[in-house]
C-alpha positions in Angstrom: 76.9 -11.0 64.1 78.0 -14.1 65.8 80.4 -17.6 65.6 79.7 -21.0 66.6 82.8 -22.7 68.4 83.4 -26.0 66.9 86.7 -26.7 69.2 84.9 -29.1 71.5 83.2 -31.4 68.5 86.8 -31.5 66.8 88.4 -32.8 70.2 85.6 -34.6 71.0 85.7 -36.6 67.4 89.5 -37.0 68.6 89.0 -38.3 72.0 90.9 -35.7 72.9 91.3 -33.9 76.5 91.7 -30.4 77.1 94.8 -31.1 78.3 96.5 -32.9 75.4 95.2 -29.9 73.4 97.3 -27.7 75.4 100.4 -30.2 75.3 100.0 -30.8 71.9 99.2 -27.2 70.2 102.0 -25.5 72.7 98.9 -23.6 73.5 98.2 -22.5 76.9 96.4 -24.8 79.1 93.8 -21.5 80.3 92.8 -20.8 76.3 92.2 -24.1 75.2 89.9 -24.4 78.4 88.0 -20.9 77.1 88.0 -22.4 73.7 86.3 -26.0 74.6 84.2 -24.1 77.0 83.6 -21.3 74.0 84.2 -18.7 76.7 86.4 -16.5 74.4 84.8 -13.2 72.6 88.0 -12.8 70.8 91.2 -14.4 69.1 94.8 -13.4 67.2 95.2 -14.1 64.0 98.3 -16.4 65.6 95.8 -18.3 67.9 93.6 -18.8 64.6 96.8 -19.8 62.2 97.9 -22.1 65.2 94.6 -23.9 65.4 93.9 -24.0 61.8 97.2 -25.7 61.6 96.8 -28.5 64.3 93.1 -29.4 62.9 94.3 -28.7 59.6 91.0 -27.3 58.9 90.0 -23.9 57.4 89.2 -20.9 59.8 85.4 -21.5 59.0 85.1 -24.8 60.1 86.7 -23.9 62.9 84.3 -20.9 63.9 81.2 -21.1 61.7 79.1 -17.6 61.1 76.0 -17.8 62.7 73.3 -15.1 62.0 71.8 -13.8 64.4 68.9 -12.0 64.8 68.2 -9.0 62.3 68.5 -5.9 64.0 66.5 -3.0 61.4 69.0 -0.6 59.4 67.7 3.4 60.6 68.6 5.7 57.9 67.6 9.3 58.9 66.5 11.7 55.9 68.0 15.1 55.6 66.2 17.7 56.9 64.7 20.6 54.6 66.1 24.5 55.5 68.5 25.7 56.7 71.2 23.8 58.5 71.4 25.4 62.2 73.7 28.7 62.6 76.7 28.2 65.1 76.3 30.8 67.6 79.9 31.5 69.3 
C-alpha cells in the first residue's frame, strides 16, 4: 500500500516557499523540507490535523492512496493426520 504526497502541488499552486510553510504552519523548517521533498514514510495524527488545517483540505487530498502493485494472497490448507507430537 502506498500515498502520493500532494504538499509540493498545494505550495506550488500557492507560490509558496518551503520556508513560509515552516513560518506559517509553526511547523519545523526540517519536516516541511521532507514533506515538499516527500521524504517522510511516516506522520502524527498532529502533523496531519496541522496540515489539514492550514490547507483546509481533507487528509485524502492531502496524501492520496495509490495502489500499488498486487502482491498474491498465500493461504496454506490444513494438513490431513495427525498434528505433530511435542517430544519434551
Amino acid at each position: 500500500m502506498a500515498f502520493g504526497n500532494k504538499i509540493s502541488t498545494l505550495l506550488g499552486e500557492r507560490r509558496q516557499s518551503i520556508t513560509d510553510f515552516s513560518r506559517r504552519s509553526g511547523i519545523s523548517y526540517t519536516t516541511c523540507y521532507d514533506l515538499y521533498h516527500a521524504k517522510t514514510k511516516q506522520i502524527t495524527f498532529d502533523l496531519l490535523d496541522r496540515l489539514c488545517a492550514y490547507f483546509e483540505v481533507e487528509p485524502w487530498e492531502l496524501f492520496p492512496y495509490v495502489p500499488g502493485p498486487s502482491e498474491e494472497l498465500v493461504i496454506e490448507k490444513p494438513r490431513r493426520g495427525r498434528p505433530p507430537s511435542s517430544k519434551e
